[in-house]
HTML snippet that shows the backbone in 3Dmol.js (N, CA, C, O; Angstrom):
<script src="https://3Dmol.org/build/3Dmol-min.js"></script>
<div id="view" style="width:600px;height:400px;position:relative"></div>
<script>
const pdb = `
ATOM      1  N   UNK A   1      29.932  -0.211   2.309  1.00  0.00           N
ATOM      2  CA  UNK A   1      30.207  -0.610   3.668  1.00  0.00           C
ATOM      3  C   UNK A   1      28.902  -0.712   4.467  1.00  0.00           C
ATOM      4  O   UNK A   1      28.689  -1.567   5.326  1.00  0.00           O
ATOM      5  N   UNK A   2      28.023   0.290   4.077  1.00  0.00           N
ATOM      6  CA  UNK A   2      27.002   0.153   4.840  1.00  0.00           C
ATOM      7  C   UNK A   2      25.960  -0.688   4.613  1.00  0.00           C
ATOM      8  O   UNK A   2      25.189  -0.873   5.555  1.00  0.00           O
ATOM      9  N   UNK A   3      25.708  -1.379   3.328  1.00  0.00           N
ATOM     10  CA  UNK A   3      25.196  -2.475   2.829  1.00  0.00           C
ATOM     11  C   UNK A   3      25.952  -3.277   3.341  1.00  0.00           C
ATOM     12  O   UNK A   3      25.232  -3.916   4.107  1.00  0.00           O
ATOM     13  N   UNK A   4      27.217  -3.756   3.427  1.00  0.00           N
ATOM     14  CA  UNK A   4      27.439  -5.266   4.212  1.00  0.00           C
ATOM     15  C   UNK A   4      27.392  -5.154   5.494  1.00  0.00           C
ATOM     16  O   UNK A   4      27.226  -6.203   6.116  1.00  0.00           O
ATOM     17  N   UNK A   5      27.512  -3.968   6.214  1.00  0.00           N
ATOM     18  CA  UNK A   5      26.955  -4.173   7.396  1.00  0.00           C
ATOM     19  C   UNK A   5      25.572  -4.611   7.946  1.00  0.00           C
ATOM     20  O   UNK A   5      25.273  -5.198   8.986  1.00  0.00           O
ATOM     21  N   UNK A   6      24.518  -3.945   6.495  1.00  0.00           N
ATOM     22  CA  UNK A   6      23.414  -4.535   6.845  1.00  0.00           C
ATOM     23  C   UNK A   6      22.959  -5.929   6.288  1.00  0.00           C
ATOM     24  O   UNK A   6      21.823  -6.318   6.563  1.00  0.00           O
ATOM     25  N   UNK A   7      23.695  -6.610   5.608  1.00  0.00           N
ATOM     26  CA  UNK A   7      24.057  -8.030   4.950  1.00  0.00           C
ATOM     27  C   UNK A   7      24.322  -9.020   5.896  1.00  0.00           C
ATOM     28  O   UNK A   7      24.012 -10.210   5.941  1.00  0.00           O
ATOM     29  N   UNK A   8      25.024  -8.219   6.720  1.00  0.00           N
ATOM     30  CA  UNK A   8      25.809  -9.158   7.935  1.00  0.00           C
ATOM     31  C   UNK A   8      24.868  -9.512   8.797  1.00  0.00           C
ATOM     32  O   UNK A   8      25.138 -10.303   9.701  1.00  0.00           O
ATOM     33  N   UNK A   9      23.374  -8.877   8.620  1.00  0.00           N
ATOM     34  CA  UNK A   9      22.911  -9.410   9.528  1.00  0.00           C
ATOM     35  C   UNK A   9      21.322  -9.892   9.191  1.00  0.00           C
ATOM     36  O   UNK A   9      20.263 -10.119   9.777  1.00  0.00           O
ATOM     37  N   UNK A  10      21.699  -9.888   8.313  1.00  0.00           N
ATOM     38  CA  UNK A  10      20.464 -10.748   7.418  1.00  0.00           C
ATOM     39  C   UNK A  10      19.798 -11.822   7.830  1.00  0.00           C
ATOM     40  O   UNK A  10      18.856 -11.964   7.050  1.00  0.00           O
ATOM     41  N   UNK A  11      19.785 -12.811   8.793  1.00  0.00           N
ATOM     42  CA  UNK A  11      19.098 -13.506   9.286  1.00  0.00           C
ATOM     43  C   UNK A  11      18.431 -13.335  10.891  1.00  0.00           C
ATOM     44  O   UNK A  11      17.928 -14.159  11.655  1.00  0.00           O
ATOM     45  N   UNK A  12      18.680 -11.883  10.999  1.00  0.00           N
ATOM     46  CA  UNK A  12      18.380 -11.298  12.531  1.00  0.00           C
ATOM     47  C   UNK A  12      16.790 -10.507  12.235  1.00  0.00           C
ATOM     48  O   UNK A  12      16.938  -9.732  11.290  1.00  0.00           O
ATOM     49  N   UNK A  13      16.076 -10.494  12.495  1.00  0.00           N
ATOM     50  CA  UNK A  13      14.612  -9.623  12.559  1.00  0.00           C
ATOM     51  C   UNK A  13      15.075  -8.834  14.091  1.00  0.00           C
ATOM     52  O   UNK A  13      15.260  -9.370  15.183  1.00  0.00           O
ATOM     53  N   UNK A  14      15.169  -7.520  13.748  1.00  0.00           N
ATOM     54  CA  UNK A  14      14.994  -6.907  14.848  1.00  0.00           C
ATOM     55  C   UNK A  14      14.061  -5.875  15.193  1.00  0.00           C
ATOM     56  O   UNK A  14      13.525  -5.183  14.327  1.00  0.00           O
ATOM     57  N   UNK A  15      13.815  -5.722  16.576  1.00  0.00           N
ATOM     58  CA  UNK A  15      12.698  -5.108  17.097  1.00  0.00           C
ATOM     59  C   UNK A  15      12.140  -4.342  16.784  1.00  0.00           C
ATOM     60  O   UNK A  15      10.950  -4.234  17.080  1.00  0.00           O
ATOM     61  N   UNK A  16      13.073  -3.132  15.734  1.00  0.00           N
ATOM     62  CA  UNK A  16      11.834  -1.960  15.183  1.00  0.00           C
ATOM     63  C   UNK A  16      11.208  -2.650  14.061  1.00  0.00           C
ATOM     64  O   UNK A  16      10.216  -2.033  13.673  1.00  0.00           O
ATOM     65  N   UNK A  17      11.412  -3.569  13.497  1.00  0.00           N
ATOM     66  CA  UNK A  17      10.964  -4.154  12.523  1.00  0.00           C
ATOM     67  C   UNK A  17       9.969  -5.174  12.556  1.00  0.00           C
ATOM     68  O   UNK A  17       9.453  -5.485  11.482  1.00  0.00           O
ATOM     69  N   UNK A  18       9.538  -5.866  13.815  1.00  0.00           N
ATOM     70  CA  UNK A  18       8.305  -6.329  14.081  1.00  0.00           C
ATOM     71  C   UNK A  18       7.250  -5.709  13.340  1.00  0.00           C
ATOM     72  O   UNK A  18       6.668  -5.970  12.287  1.00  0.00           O
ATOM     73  N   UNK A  19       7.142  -4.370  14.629  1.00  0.00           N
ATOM     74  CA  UNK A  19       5.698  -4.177  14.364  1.00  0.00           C
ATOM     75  C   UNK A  19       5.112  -3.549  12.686  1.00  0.00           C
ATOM     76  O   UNK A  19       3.978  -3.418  12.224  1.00  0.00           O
ATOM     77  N   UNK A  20       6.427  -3.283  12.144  1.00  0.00           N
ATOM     78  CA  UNK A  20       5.843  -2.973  11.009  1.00  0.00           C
ATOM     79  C   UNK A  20       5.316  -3.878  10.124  1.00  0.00           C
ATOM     80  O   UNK A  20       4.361  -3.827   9.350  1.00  0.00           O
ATOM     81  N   UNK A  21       6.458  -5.058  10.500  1.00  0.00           N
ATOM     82  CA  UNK A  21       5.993  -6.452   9.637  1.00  0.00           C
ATOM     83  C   UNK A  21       4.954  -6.790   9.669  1.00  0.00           C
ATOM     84  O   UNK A  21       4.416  -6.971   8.577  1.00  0.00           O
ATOM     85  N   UNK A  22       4.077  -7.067  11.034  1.00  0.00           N
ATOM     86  CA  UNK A  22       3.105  -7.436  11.277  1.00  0.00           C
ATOM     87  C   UNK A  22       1.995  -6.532  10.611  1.00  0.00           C
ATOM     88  O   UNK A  22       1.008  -6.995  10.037  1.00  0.00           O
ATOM     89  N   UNK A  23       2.235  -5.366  10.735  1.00  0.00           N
ATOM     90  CA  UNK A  23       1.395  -4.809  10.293  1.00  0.00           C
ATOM     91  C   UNK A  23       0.767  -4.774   8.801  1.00  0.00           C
ATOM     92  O   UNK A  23      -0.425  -4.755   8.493  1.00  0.00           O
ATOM     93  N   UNK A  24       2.174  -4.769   7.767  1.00  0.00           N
ATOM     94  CA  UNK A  24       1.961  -4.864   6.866  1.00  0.00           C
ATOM     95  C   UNK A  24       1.304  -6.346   6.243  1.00  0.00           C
ATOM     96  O   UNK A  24       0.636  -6.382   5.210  1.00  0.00           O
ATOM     97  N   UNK A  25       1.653  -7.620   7.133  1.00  0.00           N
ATOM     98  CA  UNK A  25       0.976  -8.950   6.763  1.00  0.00           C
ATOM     99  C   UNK A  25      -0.166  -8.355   7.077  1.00  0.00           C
ATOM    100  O   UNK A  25      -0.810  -8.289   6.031  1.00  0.00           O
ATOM    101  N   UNK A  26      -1.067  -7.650   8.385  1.00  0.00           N
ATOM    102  CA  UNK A  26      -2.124  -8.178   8.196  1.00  0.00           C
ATOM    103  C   UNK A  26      -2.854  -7.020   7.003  1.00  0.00           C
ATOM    104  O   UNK A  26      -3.757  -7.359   6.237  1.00  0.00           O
ATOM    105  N   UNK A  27      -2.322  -5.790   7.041  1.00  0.00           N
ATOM    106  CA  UNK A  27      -2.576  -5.255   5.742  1.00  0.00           C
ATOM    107  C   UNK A  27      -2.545  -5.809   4.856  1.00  0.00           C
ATOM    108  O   UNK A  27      -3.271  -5.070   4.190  1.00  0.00           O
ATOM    109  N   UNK A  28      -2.189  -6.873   3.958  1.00  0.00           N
ATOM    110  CA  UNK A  28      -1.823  -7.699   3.006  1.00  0.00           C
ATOM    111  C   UNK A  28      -3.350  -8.919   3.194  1.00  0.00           C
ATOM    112  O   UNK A  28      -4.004  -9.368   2.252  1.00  0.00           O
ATOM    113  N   UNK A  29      -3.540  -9.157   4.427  1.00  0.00           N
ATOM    114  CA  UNK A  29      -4.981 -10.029   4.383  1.00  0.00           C
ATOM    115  C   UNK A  29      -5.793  -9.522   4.246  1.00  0.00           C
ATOM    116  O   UNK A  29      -6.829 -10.183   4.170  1.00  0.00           O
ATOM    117  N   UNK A  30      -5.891  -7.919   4.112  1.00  0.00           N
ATOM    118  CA  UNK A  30      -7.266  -6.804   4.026  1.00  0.00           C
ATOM    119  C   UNK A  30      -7.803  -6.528   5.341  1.00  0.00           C
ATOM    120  O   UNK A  30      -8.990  -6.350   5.616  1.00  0.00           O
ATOM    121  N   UNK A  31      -6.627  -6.505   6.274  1.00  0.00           N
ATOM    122  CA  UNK A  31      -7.213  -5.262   7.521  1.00  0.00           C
ATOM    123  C   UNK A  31      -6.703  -3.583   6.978  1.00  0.00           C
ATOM    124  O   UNK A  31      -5.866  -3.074   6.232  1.00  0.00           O
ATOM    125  N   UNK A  32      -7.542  -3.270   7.671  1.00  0.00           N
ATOM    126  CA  UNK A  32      -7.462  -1.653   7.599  1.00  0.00           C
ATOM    127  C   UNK A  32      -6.423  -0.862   8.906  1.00  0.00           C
ATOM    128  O   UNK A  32      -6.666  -0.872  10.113  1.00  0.00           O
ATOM    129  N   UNK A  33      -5.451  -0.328   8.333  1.00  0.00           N
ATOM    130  CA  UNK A  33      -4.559   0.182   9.576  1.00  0.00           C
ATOM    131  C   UNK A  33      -5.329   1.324   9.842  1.00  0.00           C
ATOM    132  O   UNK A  33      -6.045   2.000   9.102  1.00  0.00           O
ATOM    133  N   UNK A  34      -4.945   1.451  11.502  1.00  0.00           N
ATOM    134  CA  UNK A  34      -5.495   1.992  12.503  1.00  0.00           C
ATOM    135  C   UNK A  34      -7.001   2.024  12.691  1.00  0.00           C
ATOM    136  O   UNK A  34      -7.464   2.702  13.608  1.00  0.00           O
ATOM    137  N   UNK A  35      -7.889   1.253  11.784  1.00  0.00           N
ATOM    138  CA  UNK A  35      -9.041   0.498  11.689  1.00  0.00           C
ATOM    139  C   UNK A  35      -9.042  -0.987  13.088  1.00  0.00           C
ATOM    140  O   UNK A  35      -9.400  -1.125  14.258  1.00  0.00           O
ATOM    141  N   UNK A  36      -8.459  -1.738  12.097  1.00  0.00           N
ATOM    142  CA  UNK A  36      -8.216  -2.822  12.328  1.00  0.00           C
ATOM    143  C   UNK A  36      -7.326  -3.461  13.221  1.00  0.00           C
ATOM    144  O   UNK A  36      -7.485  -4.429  13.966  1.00  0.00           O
ATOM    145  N   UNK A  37      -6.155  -2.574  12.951  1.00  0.00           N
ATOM    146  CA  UNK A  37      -5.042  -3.259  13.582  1.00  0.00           C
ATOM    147  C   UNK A  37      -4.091  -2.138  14.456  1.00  0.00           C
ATOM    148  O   UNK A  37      -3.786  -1.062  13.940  1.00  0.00           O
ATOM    149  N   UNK A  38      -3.774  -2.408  15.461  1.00  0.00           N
ATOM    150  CA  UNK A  38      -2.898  -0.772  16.233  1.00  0.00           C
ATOM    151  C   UNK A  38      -2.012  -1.081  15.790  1.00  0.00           C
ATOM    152  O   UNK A  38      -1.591  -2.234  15.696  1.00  0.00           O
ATOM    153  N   UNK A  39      -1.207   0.566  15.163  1.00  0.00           N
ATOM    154  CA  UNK A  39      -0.302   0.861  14.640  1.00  0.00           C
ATOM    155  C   UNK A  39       0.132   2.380  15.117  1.00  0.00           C
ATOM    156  O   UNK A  39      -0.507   3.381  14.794  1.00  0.00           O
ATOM    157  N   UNK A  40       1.364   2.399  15.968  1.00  0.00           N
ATOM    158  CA  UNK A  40       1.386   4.115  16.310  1.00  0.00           C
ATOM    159  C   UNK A  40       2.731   5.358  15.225  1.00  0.00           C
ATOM    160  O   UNK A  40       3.174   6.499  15.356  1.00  0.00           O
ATOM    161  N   UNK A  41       2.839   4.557  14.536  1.00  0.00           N
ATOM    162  CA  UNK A  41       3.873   5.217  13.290  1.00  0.00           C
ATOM    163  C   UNK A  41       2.852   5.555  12.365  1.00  0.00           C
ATOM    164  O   UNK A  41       1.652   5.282  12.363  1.00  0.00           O
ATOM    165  N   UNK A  42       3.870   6.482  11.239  1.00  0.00           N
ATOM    166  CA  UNK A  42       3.058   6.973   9.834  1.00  0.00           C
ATOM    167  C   UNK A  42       2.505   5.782   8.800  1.00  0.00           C
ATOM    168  O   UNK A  42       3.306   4.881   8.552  1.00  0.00           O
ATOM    169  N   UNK A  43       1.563   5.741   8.360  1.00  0.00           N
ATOM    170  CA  UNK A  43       0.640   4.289   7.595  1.00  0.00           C
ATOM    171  C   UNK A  43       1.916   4.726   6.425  1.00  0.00           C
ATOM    172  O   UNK A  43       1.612   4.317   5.304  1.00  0.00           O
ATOM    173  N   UNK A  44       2.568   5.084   6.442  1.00  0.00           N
ATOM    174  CA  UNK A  44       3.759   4.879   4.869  1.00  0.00           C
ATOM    175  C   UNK A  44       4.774   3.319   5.299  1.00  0.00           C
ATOM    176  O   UNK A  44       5.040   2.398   4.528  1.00  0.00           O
ATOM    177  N   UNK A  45       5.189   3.462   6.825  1.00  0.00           N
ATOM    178  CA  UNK A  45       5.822   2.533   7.270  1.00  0.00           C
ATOM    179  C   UNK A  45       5.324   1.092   6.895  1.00  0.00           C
ATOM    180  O   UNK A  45       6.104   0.245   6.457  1.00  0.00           O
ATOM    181  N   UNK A  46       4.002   0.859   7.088  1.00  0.00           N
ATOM    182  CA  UNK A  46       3.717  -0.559   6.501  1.00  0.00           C
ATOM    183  C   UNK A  46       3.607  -0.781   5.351  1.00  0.00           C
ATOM    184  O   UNK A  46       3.568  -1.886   4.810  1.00  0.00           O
ATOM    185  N   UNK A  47       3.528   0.575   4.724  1.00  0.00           N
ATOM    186  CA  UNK A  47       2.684   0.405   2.726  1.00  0.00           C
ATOM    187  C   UNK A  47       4.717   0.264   2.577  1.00  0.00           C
ATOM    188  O   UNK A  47       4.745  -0.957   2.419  1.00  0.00           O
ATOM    189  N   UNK A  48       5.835   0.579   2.546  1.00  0.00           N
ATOM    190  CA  UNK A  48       6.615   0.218   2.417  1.00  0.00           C
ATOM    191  C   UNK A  48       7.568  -1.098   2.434  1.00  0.00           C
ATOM    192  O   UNK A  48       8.555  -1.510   1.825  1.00  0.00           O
ATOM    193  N   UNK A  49       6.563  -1.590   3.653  1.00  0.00           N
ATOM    194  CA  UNK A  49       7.079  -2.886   3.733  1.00  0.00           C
ATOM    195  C   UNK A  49       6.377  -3.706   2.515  1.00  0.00           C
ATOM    196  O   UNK A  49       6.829  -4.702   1.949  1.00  0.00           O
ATOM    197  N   UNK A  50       5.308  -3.112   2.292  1.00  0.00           N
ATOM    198  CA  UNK A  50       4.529  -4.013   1.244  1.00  0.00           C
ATOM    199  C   UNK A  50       4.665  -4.033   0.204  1.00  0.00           C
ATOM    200  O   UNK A  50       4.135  -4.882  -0.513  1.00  0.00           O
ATOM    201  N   UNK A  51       5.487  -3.022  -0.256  1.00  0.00           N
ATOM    202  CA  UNK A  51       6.500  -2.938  -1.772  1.00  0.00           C
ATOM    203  C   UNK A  51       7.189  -4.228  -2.217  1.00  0.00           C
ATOM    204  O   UNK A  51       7.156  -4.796  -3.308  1.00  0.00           O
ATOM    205  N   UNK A  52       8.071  -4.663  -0.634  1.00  0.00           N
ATOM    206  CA  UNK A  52       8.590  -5.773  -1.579  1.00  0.00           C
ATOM    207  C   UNK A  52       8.573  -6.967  -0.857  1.00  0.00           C
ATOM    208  O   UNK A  52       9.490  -7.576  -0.305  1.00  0.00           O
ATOM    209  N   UNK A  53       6.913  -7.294  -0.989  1.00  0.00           N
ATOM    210  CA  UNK A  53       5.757  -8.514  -0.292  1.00  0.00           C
ATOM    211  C   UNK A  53       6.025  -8.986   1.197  1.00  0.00           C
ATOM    212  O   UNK A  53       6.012 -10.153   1.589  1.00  0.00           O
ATOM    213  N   UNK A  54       6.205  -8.161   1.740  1.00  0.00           N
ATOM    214  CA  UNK A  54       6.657  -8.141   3.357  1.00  0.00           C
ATOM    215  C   UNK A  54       7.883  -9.722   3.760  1.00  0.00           C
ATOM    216  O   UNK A  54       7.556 -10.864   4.082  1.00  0.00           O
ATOM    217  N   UNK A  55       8.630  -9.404   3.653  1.00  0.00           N
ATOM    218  CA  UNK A  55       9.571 -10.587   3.365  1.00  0.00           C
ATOM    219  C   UNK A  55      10.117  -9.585   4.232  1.00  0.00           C
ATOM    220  O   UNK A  55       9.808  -8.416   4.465  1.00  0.00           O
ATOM    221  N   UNK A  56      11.631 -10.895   4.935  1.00  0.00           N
ATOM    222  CA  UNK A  56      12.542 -10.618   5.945  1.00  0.00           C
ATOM    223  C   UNK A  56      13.920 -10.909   4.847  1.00  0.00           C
ATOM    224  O   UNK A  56      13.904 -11.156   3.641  1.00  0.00           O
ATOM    225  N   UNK A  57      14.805 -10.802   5.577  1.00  0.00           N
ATOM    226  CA  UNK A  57      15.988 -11.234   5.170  1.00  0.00           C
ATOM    227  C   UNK A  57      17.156 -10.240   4.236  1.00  0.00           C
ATOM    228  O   UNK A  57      17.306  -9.040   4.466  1.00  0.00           O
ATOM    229  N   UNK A  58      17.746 -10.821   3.410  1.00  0.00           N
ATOM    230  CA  UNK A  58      18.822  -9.809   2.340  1.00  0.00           C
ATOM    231  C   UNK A  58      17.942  -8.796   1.536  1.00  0.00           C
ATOM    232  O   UNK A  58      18.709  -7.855   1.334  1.00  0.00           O
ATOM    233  N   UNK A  59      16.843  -8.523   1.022  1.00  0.00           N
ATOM    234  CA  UNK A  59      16.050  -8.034   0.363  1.00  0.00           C
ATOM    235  C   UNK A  59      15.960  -6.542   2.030  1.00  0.00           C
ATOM    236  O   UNK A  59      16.558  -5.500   2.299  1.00  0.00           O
ATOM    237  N   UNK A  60      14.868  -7.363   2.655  1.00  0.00           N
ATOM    238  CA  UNK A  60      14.995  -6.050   4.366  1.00  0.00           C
ATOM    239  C   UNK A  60      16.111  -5.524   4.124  1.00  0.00           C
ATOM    240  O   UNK A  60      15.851  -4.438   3.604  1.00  0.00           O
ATOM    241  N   UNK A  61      17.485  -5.685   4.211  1.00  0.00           N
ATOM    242  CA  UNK A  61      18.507  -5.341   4.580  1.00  0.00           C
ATOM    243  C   UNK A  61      19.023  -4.479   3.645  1.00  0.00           C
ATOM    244  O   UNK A  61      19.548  -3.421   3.993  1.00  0.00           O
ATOM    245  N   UNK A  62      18.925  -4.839   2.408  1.00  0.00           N
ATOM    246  CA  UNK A  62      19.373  -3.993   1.426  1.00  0.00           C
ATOM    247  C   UNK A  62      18.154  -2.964   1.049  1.00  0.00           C
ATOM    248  O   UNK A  62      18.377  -2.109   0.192  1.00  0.00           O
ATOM    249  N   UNK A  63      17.365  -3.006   1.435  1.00  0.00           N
ATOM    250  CA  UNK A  63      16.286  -1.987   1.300  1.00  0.00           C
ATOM    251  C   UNK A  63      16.724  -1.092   2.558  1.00  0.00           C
ATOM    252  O   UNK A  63      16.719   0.138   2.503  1.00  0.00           O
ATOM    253  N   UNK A  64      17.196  -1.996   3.979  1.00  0.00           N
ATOM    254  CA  UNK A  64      17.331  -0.622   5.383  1.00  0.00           C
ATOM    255  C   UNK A  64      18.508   0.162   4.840  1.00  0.00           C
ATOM    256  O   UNK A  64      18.560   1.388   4.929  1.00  0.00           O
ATOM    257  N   UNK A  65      19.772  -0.827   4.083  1.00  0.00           N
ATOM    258  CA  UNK A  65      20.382   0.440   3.726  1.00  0.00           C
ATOM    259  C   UNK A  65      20.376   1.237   2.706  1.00  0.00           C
ATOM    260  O   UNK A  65      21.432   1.729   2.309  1.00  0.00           O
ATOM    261  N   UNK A  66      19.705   1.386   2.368  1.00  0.00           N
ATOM    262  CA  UNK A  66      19.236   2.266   1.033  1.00  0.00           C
ATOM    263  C   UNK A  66      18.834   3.794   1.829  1.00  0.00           C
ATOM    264  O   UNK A  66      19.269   4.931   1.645  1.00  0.00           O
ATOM    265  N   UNK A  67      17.792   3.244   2.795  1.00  0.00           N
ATOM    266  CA  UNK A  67      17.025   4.705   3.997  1.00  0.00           C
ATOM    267  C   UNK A  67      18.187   4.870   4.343  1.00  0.00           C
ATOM    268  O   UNK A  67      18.792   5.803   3.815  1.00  0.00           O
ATOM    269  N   UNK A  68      18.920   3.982   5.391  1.00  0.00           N
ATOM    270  CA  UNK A  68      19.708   4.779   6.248  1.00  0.00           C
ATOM    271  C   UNK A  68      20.928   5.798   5.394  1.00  0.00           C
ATOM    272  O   UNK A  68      21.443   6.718   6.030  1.00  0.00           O
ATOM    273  N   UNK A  69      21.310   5.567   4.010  1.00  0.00           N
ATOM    274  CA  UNK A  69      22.094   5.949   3.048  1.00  0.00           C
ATOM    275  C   UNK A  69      21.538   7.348   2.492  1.00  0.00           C
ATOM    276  O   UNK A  69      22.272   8.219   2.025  1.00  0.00           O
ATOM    277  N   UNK A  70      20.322   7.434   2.590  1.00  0.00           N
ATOM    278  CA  UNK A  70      19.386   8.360   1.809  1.00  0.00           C
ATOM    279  C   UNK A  70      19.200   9.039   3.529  1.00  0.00           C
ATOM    280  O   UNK A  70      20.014   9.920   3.803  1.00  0.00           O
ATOM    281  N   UNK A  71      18.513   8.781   4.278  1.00  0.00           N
ATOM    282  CA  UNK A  71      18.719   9.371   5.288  1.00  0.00           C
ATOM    283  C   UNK A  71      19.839  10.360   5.768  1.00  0.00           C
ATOM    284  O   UNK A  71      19.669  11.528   6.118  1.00  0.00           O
ATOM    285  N   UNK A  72      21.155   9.579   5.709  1.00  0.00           N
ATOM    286  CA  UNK A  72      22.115  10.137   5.723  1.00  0.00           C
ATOM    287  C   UNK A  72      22.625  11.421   5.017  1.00  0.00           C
ATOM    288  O   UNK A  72      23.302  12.284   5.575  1.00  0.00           O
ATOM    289  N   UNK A  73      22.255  11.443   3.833  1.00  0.00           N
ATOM    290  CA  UNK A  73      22.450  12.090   2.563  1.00  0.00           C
ATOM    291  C   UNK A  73      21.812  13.508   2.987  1.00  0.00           C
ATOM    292  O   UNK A  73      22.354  14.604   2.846  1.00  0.00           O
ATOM    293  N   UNK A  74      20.334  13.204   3.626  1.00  0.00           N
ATOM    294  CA  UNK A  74      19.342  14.340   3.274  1.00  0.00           C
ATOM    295  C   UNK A  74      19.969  15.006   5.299  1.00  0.00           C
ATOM    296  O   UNK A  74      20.347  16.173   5.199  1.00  0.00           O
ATOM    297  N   UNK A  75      20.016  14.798   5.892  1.00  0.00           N
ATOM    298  CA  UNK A  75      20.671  14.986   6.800  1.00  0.00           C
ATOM    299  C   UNK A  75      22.159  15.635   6.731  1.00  0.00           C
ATOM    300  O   UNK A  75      22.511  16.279   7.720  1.00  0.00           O
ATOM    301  N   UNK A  76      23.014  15.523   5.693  1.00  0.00           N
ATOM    302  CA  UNK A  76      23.953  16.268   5.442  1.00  0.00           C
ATOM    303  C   UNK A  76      23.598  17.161   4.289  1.00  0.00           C
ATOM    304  O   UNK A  76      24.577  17.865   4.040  1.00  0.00           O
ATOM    305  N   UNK A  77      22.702  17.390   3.572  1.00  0.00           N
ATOM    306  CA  UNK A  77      22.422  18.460   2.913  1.00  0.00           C
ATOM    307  C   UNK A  77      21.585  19.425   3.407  1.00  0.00           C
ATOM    308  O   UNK A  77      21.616  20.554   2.919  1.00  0.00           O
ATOM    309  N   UNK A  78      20.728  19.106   4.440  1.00  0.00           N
ATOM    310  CA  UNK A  78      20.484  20.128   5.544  1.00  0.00           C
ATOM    311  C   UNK A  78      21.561  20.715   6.252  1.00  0.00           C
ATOM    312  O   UNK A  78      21.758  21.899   5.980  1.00  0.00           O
ATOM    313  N   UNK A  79      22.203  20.268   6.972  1.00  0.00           N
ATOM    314  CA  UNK A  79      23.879  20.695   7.731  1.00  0.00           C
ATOM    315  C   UNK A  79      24.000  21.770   6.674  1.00  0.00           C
ATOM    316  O   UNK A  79      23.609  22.915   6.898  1.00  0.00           O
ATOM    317  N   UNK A  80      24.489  21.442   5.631  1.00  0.00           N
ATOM    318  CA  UNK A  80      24.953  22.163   4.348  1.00  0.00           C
ATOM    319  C   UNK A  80      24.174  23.260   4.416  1.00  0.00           C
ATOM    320  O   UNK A  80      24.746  24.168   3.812  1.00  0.00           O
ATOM    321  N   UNK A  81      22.988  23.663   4.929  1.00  0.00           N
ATOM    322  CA  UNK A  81      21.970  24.232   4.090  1.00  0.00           C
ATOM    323  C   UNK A  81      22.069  25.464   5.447  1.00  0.00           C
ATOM    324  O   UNK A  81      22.145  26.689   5.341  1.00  0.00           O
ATOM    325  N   UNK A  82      22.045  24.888   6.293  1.00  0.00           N
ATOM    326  CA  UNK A  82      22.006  25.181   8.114  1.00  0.00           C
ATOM    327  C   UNK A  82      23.144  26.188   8.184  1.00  0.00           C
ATOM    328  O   UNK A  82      23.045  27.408   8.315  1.00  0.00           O
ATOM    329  N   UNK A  83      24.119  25.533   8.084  1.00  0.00           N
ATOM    330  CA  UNK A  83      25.420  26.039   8.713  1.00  0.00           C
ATOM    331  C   UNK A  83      26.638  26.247   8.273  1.00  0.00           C
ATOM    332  O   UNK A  83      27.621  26.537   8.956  1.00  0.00           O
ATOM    333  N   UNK A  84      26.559  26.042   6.689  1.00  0.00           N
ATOM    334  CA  UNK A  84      27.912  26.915   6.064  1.00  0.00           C
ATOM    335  C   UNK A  84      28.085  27.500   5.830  1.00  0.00           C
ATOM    336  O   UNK A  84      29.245  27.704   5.471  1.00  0.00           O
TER     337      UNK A  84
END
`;
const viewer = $3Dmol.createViewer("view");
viewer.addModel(pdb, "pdb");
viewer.setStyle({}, {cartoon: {color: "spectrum"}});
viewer.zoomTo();
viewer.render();
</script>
């Protein structure tokens, strides 16, 4: 479910996803982050995008839900860990 939700919107680039994009293209031409180019997130955020050649679309999407799935996951095994 949570993959076609993020399927569904596969031709949308949205805003948190700019600046990483950008970042990672110009990382990809051989600038140096936080050298070269401002970036105020962790340098993992762009080397991620660059895994799978900074591309938009069904590929983004099925990669956001993979985090938000794994996110999810590690977020309820803390709870678990917290408070039962």
């Amino acid at each position: 479910m949570l993959l076609a939700a993020h399927l569904a919107h596969s031709g949308v680039l949205w805003a948190e996803e700019d600046l990483p994009l950008a970042a990672a293209l110009q990382m990809k031409r051989g600038a140096v982050i936080y050298r070269d180019i401002w970036f105020d997130k962790p340098p993992l955020v762009p080397a991620i995008y660059l895994l799978w050649g900074v591309k938009t679309g069904p590929l983004l999407r099925a990669v956001g839900a993979v985090y938000a799935l794994l996110a999810s996951l590690l977020a309820w095994a803390i709870a678990q860990t917290l408070w039962s």
